[in-house]
C-alpha positions, 0 to 999 in steps of 0.5 A: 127918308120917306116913311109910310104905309107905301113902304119906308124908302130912302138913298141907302147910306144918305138918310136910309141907313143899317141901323134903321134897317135893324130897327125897324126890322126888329120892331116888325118881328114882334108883329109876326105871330106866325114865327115865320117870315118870307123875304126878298129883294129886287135888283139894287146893288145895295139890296145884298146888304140890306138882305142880310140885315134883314134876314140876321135881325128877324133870326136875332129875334127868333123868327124863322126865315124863307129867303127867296132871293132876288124876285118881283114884290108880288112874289113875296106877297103871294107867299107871305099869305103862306108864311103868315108875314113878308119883307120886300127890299125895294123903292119900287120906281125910285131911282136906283140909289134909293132902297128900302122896305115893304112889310106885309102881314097875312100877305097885305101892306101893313096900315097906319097903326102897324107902322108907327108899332114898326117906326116906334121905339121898342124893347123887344127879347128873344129866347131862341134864335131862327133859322134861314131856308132859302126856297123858291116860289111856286108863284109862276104855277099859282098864276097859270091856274087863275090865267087860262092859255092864250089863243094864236100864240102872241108876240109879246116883247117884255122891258125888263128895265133890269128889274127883279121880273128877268127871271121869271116874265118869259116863263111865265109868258111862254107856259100860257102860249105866248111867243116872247122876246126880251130887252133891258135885262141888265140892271146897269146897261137898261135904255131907260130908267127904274119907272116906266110910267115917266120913261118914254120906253122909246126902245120897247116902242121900237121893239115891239110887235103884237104888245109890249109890257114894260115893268118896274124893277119889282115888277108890280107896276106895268106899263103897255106899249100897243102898236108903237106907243105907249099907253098910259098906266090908267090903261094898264088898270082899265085892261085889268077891269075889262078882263074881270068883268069878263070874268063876271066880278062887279066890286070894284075900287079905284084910287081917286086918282084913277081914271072917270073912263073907268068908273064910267065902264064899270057902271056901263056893265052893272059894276059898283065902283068905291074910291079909295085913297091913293096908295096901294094898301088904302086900296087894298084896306077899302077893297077888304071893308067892302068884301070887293073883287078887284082895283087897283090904281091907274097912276102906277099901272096896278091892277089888284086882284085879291083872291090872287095877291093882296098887292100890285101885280103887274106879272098876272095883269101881263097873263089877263091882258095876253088872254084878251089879244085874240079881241078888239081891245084897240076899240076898248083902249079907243074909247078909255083915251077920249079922257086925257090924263097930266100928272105933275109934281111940285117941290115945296118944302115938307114941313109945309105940305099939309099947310099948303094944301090947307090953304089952297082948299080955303080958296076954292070953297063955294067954287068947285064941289070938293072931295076931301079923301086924299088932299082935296078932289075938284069936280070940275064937270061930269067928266073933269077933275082934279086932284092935289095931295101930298104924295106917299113916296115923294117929298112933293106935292101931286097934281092930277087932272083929267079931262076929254077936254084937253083944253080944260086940262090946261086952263085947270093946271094953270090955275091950280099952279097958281093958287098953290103957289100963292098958298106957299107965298103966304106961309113963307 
């Protein structure tokens, strides 16, 4: 089982079990001050089961339940700004054995503190017993008042990957003008797998005419496909910048894995750009201390507008990017590609992560001039990095390294390889 603020996650019925989803639910509710509590699930087969542990616990301890039954995450981060608190039932991109939870409070991800009070142990009682309301979310009208109508009626194909957006993409397209075909509506005959950023989306790329957006199975990620290929997620992130400073924001935060192309534009159009670390909530965190207007990261194709949904939401990034067709977004796309991404991953052993990573820091002092936010950060050149750190989600350890110099990307890769296995070596 992966613990952190990214969500809890684990193989439902392995390492992820009922009896950690009635404690940790039960912990959670003694955080709700609001007495009420809005849930929902994506598509896994095993989140039926995990629904009714949720709903029964949170009623158990006296908390009014609003059931929204199978939709995207954003939805239910839209409408926990209402209800006050939030659970999702997903594991995101994680394959499809895998479950788990997302707890919100006041409609953002819970942080370091608001975990280990989740994960503790805890007596908690309850004089009264809640009630559960099913309900439906007005989130489709709540984004057509940000998204204005789009212009020539676009041919938008959507891969749902038979995710939790079935529903509600194609309405959601259609209300603001688009022309809209779908495929992989089926969770169990989809052509690819649950993440679009690794999946090569050879059927979308088939598909598709003007765009294509492919989702994740709780449609907070977005990956586009755009004259038949597919565009890294970082273009996801850099279409959502590019459409706010239309808007006219300029407070922007960036993971520190996200793409410099995209530092770089936003500080071409007067933008302030802060980086934050990886993770969806250390986003958000930073985007609430330093009152910014929009982020994201480009790893996962997540676009955050905050005065919307304190979250990912690859359903309102698919709207923004469809108002900004009637232009010349190929030149823009042009432009972000100049600066090549490879993100990789290594299986070491847990328990040695932060040692690992310790010791491969130790061999790059006096070399490269280091960031030390999440892992360790090499700036190689102005327009070159790296980074290593040990992932929210997964037991490995991440490389990411950009470049306009495909080469350099390489030579970097290799070497960081090697110095990491040499750390590893050492600690055996």
């Amino acid at each position: 089982m992966k613990i952190s603020i990214s969500g809890i996650r684990g193989v439902f019925g392995n390492d992820f079990e009922p009896k950690n989803v009635l404690e940790f639910t039960k912990n959670f509710s003694s955080m709700i001050k609001s007495g009420k509590c809005v849930v929902g699930r994506d598509t896994r087969s095993s989140g039926e089961i995990i629904m009714n542990c949720v709903t029964a616990t949170l009623m158990q301890f006296g908390i009014q339940v609003y059931n929204l039954g199978i939709v995207p995450t954003p939805f239910v981060f839209r409408e926990a700004r209402k209800f006050g608190s939030g659970v999702m039932i997903t594991s995101s991109h994680n394959p499809l054995e895998w479950n788990g939870l997302k707890f919100i409070l006041d409609g953002r991800g819970i942080d370091e503190k608001e975990l280990d009070t989740i994960t503790g142990k805890q007596e908690i009682f309850s004089s009264k017993t809640g009630n559960e309301e099913f309900i439906e979310s007005e989130y489709v009208s709540d984004v057509t008042k940000i998204v204005s109508n789009v212009k020539n009626n676009p041919e938008i194909t959507v891969d749902i990957g038979g995710g939790a957006a079935k529903n509600f993409a194609r309405p959601l397209l259609e209300k603001i003008g688009c022309q809209v075909d779908t495929i992989n509506e089926d969770l169990f005959s989809s052509s690819r797998g649950p993440d679009p950023t690794t999946d090569t989306l050879e059927e979308l790329r088939k598909k598709s005419k003007e765009i294509g957006f492919a989702f994740d199975l709780d449609s907070d990620r977005l990956v586009i496909v755009k004259d038949g290929k597919k565009k890294s997620p970082d273009i996801t992130l850099a279409l959502g910048i590019k459409k706010s400073i239309q808007l006219g924001y300029k407070k922007f935060v960036l993971s520190a894995d996200s793409s410099i192309g995209i530092e770089k534009y936003i500080t071409k159009n007067d933008g302030t750009v802060w980086r934050s670390k990886v993770g969806e909530v250390n986003v958000i965190q930073t985007i609430l201390e330093k009152n910014a207007e929009a982020g994201g990261e480009g790893s996962s194709g997540g676009f955050i507008l905050p005065e919307f949904n304190f979250c990912r939401d690859g359903l309102l990034t698919a709207g923004l990017i469809a108002t900004m067709l009637d232009q010349d977004i190929d030149t823009f796309i042009e432009e972000m590609e100049k600066y090549k991404q490879i993100r990789e991953k290594i299986s070491f052993p847990a328990k040695f992560h932060d040692k690992i990573i310790e010791i491969f820091t130790n061999k790059l002092e006096n070399k490269y001039e280091l960031d030390l936010l999440d892992g360790v950060k090499l700036k190689i050149d102005e327009n070159s990095w790296a980074l290593v750190r040990k992932s929210n989600t997964e037991d490995i350890i991440r490389i990411s390294i950009e470049s306009n110099d495909e080469s350099k990307i390489i030579s970097v890769q290799k070497h960081i390889r090697k110095l990491l296995n040499e750390s590893y070596e050492e600690i055996k």
